[in-house]
N, C-alpha and C positions, 0 to 999 in steps of 0.2 A: 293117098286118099284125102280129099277133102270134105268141110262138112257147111251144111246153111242150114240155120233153124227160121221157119220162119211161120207168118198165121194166114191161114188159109178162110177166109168167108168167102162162103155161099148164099146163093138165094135158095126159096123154096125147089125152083125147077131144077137147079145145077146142084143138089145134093139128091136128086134122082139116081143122080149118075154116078158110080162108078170109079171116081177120079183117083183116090188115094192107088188103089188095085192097078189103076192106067198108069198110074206112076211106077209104080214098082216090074210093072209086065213092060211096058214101051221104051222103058230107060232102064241103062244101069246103073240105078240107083238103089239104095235101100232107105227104105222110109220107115221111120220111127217116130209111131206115131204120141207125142209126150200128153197131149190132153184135146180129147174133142167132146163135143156137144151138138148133133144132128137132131131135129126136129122136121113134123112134116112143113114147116115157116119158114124153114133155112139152117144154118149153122155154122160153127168152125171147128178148126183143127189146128192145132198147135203141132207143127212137125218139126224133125231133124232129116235131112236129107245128105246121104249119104255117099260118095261115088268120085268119078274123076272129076277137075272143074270142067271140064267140056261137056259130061253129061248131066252133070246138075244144072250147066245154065242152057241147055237144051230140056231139062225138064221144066223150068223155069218158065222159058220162051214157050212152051204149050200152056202152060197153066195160065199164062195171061193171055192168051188167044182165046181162054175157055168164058174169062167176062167176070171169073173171081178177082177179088181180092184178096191181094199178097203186098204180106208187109215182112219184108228179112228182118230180121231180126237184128242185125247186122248188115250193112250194104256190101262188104268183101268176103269171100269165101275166106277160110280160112284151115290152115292142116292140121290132120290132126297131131295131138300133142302126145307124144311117148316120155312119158315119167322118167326122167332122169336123176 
């Protein structure tokens, strides 16, 4: 598993929709969502995305087709860490 946290802005029209729910239904991903703020003016989301790297930067590659803004938080996936 790997994981990308990354911030999600929307405008007014594209926080109509849907997206986070798109994410989790269309991919296999799990989306955790750490802090948003939606207004009818627009908004963000602060997420952690969750899954294989091939599905996360397939969710990825949609959410920049959607016209949001994303910023990773980090530019490489990275795995997750098991406490040793």
């Amino acid at each position: 598993m790997a994981k990308l946290r990354m911030l999600i802005t929307a405008t007014a029209e594209q926080v109509k929709e849907p997206f986070l729910w798109r994410l989790g239904k269309d991919y296999n991903v799990v989306v955790n969502v750490k802090r948003a703020n939606f207004t009818e003016d627009g908004g963000y989301a602060y997420v952690e995305l969750e899954g294989s790297v091939e599905e996360i930067q397939r969710a990825t590659a949609w959410l920049q087709t959607t016209g949001m803004i994303i910023e990773p938080e980090d530019r490489s996936l990275f795995p997750e860490q098991k406490p040793g």
